[in-house]
N, C-alpha and C positions, 0 to 999 in steps of 0.2 A: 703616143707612148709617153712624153713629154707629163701630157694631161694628168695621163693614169697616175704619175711619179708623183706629180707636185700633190693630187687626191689621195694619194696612199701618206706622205710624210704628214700632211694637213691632221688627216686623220687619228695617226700614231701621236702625233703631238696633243691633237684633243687630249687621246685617251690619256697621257702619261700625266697632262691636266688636271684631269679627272682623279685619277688613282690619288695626286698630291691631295687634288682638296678631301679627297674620302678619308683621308690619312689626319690631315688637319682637321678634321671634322669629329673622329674618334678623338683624335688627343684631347680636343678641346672637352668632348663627353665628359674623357675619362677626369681631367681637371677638374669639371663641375660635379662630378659625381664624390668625387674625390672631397674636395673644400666641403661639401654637404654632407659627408661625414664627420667628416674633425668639426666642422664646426656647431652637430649635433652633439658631438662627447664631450667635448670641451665645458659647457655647462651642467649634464650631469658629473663629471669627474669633479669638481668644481661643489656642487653640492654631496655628492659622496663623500668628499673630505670633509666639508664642516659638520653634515651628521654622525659621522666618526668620531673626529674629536667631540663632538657631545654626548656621543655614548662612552667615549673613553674616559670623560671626564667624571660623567656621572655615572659611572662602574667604580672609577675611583674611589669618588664620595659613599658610593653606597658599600663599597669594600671596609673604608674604614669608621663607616657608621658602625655594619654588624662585627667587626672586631672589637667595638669601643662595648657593645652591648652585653658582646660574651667575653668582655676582659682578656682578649687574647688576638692580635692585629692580624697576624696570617690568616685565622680562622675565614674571619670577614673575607680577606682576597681568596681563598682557598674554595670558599661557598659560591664567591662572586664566580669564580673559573668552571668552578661544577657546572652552574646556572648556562653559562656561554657555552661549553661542551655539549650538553643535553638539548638547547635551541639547535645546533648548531648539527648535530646527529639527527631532532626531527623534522629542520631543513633537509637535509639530503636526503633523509629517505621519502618523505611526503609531498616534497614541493621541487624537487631538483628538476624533474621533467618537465612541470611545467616552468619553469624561472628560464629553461633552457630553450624551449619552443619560443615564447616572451620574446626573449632579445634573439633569435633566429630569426622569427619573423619582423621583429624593429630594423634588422641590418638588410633583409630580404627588400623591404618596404622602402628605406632608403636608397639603397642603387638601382630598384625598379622604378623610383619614381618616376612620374612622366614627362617626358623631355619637352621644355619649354624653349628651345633654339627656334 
């Protein structure tokens, strides 16, 4: 009986071993899955801002070129605003679905990558 006790505690203890490292073993996933995100966003967020500020800058310029043109400065930012609206409407209705599938599957691809442990 003795035997049986000390193989049955033996055993429970394996198991409760086991459950810790499957445990440790997730977390550590979810860490690297984790950092391999951020640290794919981190450089496009990164170039999104500087093409921004170069399209802001040169929305700017081109704003108060065509007001300098048509002798009237709103005009220019006024045209320039139309321009960005109209892009901005044949965005969403023409390319929204696919721009959306795009980075679905870029985020699908990244947490499925294949586990290199």
């Amino acid at each position: 009986m003795d035997n049986k006790t000390i193989q049955i505690e033996s055993l429970l203890q394996k198991t409760i071993e086991y459950g810790k490292s499957g445990f440790e073993l997730i977390k550590l996933r979810t860490l690297e899955k984790t950092a391999d995100i951020i640290s794919s966003l981190i450089p496009l967020t990164i170039v999104f801002i500087l093409i921004t500020s170069f399209l802001m800058f040169c929305s700017f310029g081109a704003a108060l070129l065509i007001g300098e043109i048509l002798q009237k400065p709103s005009y220019g930012f006024f045209i320039v605003a139309a321009f960005y609206g109209l892009v901005a409407i044949i965005v969403h209705f023409a390319f929204h679905k696919c721009i959306k599938v795009r980075v679905s599957n870029y985020i699908i691809k990244l947490v499925l990558k294949s586990d290199e442990i």
